[in-house]
Every structure is written in structure tokens, then in C-alpha cells.
C-alpha positions as CSV (number, residue, x, y, z in Angstrom):
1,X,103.6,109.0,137.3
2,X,103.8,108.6,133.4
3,X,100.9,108.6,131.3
4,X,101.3,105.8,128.4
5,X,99.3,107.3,125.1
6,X,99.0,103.9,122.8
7,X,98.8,104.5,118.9
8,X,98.8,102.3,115.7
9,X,99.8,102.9,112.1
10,X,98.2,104.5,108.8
11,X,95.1,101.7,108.6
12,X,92.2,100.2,110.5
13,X,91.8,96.7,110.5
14,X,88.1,97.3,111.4
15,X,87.0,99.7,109.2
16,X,86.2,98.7,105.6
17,X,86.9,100.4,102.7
18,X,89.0,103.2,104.0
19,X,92.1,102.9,102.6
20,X,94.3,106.0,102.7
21,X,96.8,104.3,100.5
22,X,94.7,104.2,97.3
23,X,97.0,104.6,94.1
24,X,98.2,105.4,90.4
25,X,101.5,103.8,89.0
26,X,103.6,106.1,86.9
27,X,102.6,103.4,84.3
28,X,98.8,104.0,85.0
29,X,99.3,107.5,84.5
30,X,101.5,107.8,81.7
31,X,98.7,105.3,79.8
32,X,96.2,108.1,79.9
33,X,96.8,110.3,76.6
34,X,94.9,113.4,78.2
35,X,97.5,114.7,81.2
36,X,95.3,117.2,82.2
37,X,92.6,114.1,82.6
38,X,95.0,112.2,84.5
39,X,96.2,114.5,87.1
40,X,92.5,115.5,87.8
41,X,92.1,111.5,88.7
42,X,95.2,111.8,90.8
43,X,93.8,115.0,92.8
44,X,90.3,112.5,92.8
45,X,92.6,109.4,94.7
46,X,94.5,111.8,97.0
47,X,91.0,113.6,98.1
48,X,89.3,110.2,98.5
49,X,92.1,109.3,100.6
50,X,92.5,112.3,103.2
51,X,88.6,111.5,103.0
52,X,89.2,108.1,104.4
53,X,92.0,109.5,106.8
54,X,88.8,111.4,108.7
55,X,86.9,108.3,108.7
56,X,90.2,107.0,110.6
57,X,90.4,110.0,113.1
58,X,86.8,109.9,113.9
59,X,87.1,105.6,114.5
60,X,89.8,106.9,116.5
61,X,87.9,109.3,118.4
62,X,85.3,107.2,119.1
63,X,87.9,104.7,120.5
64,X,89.7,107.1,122.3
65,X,92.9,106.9,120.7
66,X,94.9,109.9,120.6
67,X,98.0,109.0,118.7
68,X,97.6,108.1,115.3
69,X,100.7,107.3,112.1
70,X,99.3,108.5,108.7
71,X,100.1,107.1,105.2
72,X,102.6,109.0,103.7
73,X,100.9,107.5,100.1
74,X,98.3,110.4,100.8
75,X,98.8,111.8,97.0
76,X,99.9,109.2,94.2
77,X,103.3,110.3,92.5
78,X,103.3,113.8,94.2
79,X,107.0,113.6,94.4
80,X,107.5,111.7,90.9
81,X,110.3,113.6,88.7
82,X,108.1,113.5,85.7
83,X,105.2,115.8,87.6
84,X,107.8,118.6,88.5
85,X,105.2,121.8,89.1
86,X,102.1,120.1,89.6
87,X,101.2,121.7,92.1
88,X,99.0,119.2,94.0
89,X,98.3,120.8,97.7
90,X,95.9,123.1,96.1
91,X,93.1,120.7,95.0
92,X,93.3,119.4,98.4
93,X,93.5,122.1,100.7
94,X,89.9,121.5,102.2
95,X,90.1,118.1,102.7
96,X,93.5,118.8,104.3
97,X,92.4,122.0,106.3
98,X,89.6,119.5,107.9
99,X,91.6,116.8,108.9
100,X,94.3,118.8,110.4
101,X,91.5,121.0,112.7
102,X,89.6,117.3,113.5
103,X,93.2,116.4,115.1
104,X,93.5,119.7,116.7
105,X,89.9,120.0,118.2
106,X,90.4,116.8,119.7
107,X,94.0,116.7,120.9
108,X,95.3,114.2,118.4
109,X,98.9,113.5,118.0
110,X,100.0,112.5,114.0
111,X,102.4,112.2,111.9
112,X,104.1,110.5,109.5
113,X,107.5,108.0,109.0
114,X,108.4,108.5,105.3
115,X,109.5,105.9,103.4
116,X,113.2,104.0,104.0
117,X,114.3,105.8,100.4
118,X,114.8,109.0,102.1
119,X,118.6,108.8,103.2
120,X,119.8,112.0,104.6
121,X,123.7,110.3,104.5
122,X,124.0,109.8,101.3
123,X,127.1,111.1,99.1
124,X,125.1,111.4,96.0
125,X,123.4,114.2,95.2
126,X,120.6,113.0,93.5
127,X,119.7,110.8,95.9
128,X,120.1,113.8,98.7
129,X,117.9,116.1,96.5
130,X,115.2,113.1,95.9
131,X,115.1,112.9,99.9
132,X,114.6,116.4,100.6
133,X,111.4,116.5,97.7
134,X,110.1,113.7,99.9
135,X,110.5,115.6,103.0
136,X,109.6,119.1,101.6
137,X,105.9,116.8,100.4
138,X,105.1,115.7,104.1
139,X,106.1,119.4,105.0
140,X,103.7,121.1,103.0
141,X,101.0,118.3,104.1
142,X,101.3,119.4,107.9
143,X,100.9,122.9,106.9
144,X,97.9,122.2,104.8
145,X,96.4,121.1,107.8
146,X,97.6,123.8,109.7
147,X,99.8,121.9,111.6
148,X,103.3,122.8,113.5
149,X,105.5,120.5,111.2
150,X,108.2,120.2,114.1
151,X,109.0,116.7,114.8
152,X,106.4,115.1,112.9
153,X,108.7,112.7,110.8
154,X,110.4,109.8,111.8
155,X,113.6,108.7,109.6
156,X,116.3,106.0,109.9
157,X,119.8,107.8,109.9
158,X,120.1,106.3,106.4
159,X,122.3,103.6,104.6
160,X,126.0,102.4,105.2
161,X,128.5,102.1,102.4
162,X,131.8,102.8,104.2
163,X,132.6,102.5,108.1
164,X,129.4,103.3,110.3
165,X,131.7,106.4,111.2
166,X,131.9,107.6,108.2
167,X,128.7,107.3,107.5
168,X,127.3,109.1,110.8
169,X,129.7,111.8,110.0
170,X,128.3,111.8,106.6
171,X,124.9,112.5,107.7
172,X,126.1,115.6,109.7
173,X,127.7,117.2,107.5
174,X,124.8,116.5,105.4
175,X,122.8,118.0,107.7
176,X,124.0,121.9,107.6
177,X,122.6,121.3,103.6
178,X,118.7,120.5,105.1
179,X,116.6,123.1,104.6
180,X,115.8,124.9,108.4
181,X,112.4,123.8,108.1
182,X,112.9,120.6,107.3
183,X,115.3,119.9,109.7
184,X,112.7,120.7,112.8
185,X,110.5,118.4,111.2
186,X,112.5,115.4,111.7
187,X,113.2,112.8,114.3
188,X,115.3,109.6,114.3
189,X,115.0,106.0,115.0
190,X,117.3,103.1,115.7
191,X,117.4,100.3,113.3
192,X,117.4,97.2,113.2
193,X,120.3,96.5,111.1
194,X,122.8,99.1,111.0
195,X,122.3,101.9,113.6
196,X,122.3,101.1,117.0
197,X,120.8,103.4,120.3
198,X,124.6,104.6,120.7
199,X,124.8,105.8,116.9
200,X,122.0,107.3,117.1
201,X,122.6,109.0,120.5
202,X,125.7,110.2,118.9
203,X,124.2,111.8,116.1
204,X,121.2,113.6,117.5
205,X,122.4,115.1,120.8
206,X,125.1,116.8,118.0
207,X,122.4,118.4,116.1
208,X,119.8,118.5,118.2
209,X,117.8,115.8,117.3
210,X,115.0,113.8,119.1
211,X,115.7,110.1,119.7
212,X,112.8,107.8,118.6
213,X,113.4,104.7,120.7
214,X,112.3,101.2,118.7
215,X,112.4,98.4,121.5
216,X,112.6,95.7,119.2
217,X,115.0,97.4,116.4
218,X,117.2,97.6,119.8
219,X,116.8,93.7,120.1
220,X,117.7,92.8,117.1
221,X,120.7,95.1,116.9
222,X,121.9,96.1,120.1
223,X,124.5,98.5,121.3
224,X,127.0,97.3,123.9
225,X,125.2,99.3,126.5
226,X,121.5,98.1,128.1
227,X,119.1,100.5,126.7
228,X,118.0,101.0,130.1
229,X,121.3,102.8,130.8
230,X,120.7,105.6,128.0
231,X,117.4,105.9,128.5
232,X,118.0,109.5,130.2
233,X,119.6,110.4,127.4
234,X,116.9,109.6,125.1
235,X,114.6,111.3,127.3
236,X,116.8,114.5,127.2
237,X,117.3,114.6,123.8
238,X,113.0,115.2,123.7
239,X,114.3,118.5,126.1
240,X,113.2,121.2,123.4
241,X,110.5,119.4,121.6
242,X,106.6,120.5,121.9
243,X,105.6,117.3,121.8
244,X,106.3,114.1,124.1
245,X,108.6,111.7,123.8
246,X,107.7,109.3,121.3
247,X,108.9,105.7,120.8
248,X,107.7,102.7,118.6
249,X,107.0,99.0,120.0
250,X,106.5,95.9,118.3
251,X,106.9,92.2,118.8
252,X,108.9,90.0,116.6
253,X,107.3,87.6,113.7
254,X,109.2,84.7,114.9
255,X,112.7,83.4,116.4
256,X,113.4,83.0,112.7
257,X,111.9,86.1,111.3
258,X,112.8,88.3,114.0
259,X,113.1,91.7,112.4
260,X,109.5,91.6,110.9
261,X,106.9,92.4,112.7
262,X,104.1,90.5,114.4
263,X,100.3,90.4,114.1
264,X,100.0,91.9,117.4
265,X,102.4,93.0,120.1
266,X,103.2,90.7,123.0
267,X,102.3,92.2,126.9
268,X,105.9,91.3,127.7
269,X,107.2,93.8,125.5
270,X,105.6,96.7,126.6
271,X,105.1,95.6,130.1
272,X,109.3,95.4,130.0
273,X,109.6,99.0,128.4
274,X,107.1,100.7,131.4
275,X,108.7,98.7,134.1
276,X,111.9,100.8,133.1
277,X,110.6,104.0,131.8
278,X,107.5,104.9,135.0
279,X,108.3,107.8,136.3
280,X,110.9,109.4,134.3
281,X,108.1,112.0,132.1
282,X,105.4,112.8,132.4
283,X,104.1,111.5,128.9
284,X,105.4,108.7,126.5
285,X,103.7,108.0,123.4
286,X,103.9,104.3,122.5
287,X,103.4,103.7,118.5
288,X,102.8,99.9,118.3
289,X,104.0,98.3,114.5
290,X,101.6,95.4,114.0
291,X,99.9,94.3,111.3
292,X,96.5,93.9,112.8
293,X,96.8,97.5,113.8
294,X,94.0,98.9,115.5
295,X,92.8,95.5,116.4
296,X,96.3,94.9,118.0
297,X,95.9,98.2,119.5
298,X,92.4,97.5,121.0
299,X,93.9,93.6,122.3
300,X,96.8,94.9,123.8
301,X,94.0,97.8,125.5
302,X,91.9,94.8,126.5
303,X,95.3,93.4,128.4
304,X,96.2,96.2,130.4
305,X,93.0,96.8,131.4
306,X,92.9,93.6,133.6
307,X,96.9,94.1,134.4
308,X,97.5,95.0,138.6
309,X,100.5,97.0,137.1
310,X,97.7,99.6,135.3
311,X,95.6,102.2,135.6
312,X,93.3,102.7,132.9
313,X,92.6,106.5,132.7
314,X,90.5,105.4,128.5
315,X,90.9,103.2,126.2
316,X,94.5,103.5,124.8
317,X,95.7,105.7,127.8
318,X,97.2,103.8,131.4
319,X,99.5,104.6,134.0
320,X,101.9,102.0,135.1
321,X,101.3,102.5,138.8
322,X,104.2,103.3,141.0
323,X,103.3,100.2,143.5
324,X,105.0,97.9,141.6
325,X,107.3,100.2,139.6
326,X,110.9,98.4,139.6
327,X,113.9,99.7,137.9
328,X,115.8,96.3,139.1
């Protein structure tokens, strides 16, 4: 039987005034004529943000959800060109230190899914080098909180402005110039636009990569094979990871606005995902994209807890049961 461990992303809809995305502009901060004065408000917003973050894991906890995104806006214009040596994990490294051992002690899965600017195919170099800054920021975060950084980053495969196999041979070759420790750190999703389950496939069985699987990216661009067909190939490209396979649902907006995502995340959906996947591990962890996050989370909860097809073993944890598992 497989264990289905439900998350959400970065915020709580039920919380108030717990942000983790609080902010300074460039703008803001170049306003201030003392720097000194303004980088001590930045270290002020990022600490009142990993602050909130705890308030988040404990709602969690209480909740019994396991599997949690953070913000990657943790500290404002930590990776802006014009703060080059600031060096901004040290003001933080309590707050970090706590939030990382909170997660630990209570078997909490996060991580992060850096912003779309991070494009690990480019051909400029700028670009490449502004990427791996990003990258080398959510790195030293995990190890702040004295967290294993491997596969705790989720990245599209990047942008496309030749032939798709170009590009996907771009992003290899690019690949042998990312940092060893950043490289563990990263896994891959398909798009919804421009990389498909096949591209992807392609690309991270050759480096070793593990396959993020995005149901409703893989509606709205599909490959010409039924996800269904790869899915052991997702599943074994997860083979030398320490943590279980991960993959992301999320209903569509509308017929007409079908790549954005919805307020909450349809039964169907996830109901069609299990029907296919019981069985083949022993745990999937399902990040739902909605924008009523946790209270999307909790609804969808509230849904299989009354389903035939379900076992609830807490909260945001069920087994599809293997009565009326169908790979049909």
C-alpha cells in the first residue's frame, strides 16, 4: 500500500499576520542614506519572517501536516548584485537553527521551488551565474537549519530559444558547470508550456536527476505518451534519493484560464493520480498549488476522509486502499 503525505505552499490562509514573504525593494533600500541602518532592517524583515515560518510549522503540527513549501522571499535582496558580501546568514542563524530542528523533531518534509528566473539552460553567462547565486542562497538556508540540502529545490528545466533539443542539450552541458552541491540539491518539474514528462525524462535519467511529476502541467502540455505509461520511470528516477517521491497537484482556474491555478484542488484530480499510482512506493508526497492553501489542504482532507477509496491514517496522511485500486 502507498501512503499519500498532502502538503501546501509557503502561506496559511488561516493564520493571520504571518507572512514569511515580508519585503524591502532595492528602491526602499537604496532611499535610506545610512547602509549600515538599512541592512540591519533587512536582517529585522528576514528574522521576522523565519519567525512567522515557525508559527507555520507549529499550525502545521498541530494539523498534522508533514509536508510543507517555504517562501524562498525568506531574506529581502539577499541575492541583489548591489549587496555582494553582505553576508546575511549570520544575523539569522538562530532563527534558522530553530526552524530547521522544529522540522526535524517532528519529521517534517520542506523545501523550497525557487523562482522561474533561475534557468540552468541558458547560453548567457550572466544569466547562468545569476541562477547559481539563487541557488547557492537556498543552499546556505538548508544548512543554516542543519538540513541535508539534497533534493530540496524544485526547478523548471528553464527557457527555450532554439529547438527544444537544443535547448535540453543545452542544460546538460550546462550541467557539468553546477557546482556538486548544488546539483544534489535540485529536482525537476514538467511545465506547462514548454517541457513535457518525455523532456524531462530525457534529461534527468542522463544526469541523475529526480522527476517532479505536475499532473496538471502534464494536462496542459502533454507528451505523446499517457503519463501513466512513464510513471515507472518517474518512480525510478526517485531510486537514489533520501527522500520520497514528490509530485505537485493542482486543479485548473478555468476551461479558459487553464494553466493558473485554482482556489482549491478538485477530488477528481487527485483521486485520478492515486487510482494510477497505489501500490507502486511506499510513500508519495502530494504538494497541492492552490490559492487557498492550507484551507484547500484541510477541504480536500475533509474529502477523503468520507471517500470508500481511503484510509485516513491523520489529517493530511491516507491510503488509497487496494479494494478498489484499478490501473484500467
Amino acid at each position: 500500500m502507498t501512503l499519500y503525505r498532502f502538503g501546501y505552499v509557503a502561506m496559511s490562509n488561516e493564520l493571520s499576520n504571518a507572512s514569511p514573504n515580508q519585503t524591502m525593494t532595492y528602491a526602499q533600500f537604496s532611499k535610506l542614506e545610512d547602509r549600515e541602518a538599512a541592512i540591519h532592517k533587512l536582517e529585522r524583515i528576514a528574522k521576522s519572517n523565519l519567525h512567522n515560518c515557525l508559527r507555520l510549522l507549529r499550525h502545521n503540527r498541530a494539523n498534522e501536516v508533514d509536508f510543507f513549501r517555504l517562501s524562498s522571499r525568506l531574506v529581502p535582496l539577499a541575492t541583489h548584485e548591489e549587496l555582494k558580501g553582505w553576508n546575511y546568514i549570520q544575523p539569522i542563524k538562530e532563527e534558522l537553527l530553530e526552524l530547521g530542528s522544529y522540522a526535524q523533531e517532528h519529521g517534517m518534509r520542506i523545501d523550497f521551488h525557487p523562482d522561474h528566473f533561475v534557468v540552468l539552460n541558458t547560453k548567457e553567462e550572466k544569466k547562468f551565474k545569476a541562477s547559481l547565486t539563487v541557488l547557492q542562497y537556498h543552499y546556505r538556508l538548508l544548512k543554516g537549519m542543519g538540513i541535508d540540502p539534497t533534493h530540496r529545490c524544485v526547478l523548471h528545466l528553464g527557457g527555450m530559444k532554439e529547438s527544444k533539443e537544443a535547448s535540453l542539450e543545452q542544460f546538460i552541458s550546462n550541467w557539468a558547470h553546477v557546482p556538486r552541491g548544488l546539483q544534489q540539491m535540485i529536482m525537476l518539474e514538467n511545465d506547462d508550456k514548454l517541457y513535457n514528462v518525455e523532456d524531462l525524462l530525457y534529461v534527468c535519467e542522463k544526469v541523475n536527476i529526480p522527476l517532479v511529476f505536475d499532473l496538471h502541467h502534464h494536462k496542459a502540455n502533454e507528451g505523446s505518451i499517457a503519463w501513466t505509461e512513464n510513471w515507472n520511470r518517474i518512480v525510478n528516477t526517485w531510486s537514489h534519493s533520501p527522500l520520497p517521491i514528490k509530485i505537485h497537484l493542482s486543479s485548473p482556474k478555468s476551461q479558459e484560464e487553464y494553466r493558473s491555478h485554482a482556489d482549491f484542488v478538485d477530488l477528481s484530480m487527485v483521486d485520478e493520480f492515486t487510482k494510477h499510482t497505489a501500490g507502486t512506493a511506499d510513500v508519495i508526497h502530494c504538494m497541492l498549488e492552490a490559492k487557498q492553501k492550507d484551507n484547500a489542504l484541510f477541504k480536500l482532507c475533509d474529502e477523503l476522509a468520507t471517500h470508500e477509496d481511503y484510509e485516513q491514517q491523520s489529517r493530511a496522511n491516507f491510503i488509497r486502499l487496494p479494494s478498489h485500486h484499478s490501473t484500467s
